[in-house]
VMD Tcl script that draws the C-alpha trace (Angstrom):
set ca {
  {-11.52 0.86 -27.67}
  {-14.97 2.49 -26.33}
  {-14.59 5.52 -24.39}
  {-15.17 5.49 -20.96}
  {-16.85 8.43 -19.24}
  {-17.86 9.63 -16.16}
  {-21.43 9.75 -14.89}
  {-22.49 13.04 -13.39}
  {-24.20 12.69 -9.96}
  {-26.77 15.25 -9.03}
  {-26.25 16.99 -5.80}
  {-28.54 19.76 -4.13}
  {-26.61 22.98 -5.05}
  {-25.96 21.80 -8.68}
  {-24.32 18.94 -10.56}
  {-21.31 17.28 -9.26}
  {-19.03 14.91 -11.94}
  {-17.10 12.46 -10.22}
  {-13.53 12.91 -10.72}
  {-12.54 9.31 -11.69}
  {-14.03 6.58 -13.30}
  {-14.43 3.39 -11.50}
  {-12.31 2.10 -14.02}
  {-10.02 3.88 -12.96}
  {-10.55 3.24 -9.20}
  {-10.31 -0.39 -9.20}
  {-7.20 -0.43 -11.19}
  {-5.17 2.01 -8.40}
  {-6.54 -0.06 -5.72}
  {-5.25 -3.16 -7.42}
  {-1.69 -1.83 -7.69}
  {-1.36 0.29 -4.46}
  {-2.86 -3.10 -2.70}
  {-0.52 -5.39 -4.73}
  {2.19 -2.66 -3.13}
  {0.99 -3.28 0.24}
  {1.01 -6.53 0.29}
  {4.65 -6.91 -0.69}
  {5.66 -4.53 1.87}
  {3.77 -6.34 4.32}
  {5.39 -9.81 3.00}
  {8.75 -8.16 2.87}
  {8.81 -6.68 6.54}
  {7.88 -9.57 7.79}
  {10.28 -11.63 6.05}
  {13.06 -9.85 7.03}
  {11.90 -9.63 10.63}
  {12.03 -13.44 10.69}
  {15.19 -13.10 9.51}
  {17.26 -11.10 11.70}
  {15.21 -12.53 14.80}
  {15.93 -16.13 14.33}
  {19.66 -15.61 12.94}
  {22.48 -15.41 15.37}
  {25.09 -14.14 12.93}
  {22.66 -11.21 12.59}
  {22.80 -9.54 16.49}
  {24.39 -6.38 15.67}
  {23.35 -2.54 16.20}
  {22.58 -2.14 12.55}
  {20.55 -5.30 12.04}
  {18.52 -3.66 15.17}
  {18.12 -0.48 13.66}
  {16.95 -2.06 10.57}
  {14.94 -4.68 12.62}
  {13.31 -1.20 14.51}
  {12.34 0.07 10.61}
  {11.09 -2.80 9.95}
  {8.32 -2.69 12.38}
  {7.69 1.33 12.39}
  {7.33 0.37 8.52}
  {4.85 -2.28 9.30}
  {2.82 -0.08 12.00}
  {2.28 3.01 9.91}
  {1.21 1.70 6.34}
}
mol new
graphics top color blue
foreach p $ca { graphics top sphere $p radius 0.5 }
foreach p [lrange $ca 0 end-1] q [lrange $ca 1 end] { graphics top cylinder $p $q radius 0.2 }
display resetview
């Protein structure tokens, strides 16, 4: 497997090496965006759920409806 390093960058006070290969950036933005998007998918799922069931009208299936969006609003 070749090694992969980073490439320094030349700033004005000196030489700055960048901290992570973009290797490694575009894998943890594939996997923390794969992450998000089931959260999004899953919060909205289970919104649809509880608002369209009747059996599901309760205080705790409001609470969890109420998490559901505060989840959804501050990713």
């Amino acid at each position: 497997m070749a090694e992969v390093t980073a490439t320094p960058v030349v700033v004005t006070n000196g030489t700055y090496i960048r901290p992570y290969t973009d290797a490694w950036v575009i894998a943890s933005t594939v996997f923390i965006s794969t992450f998000f998007a089931f959260g999004v998918c899953a919060n909205s799922v289970t919104i649809a759920v509880i608002k369209t069931s009747r059996h599901l009208k309760s205080r705790y299936y409001s609470f969890l409806l109420s998490m559901c969006f505060s989840d959804l609003t501050s990713g």
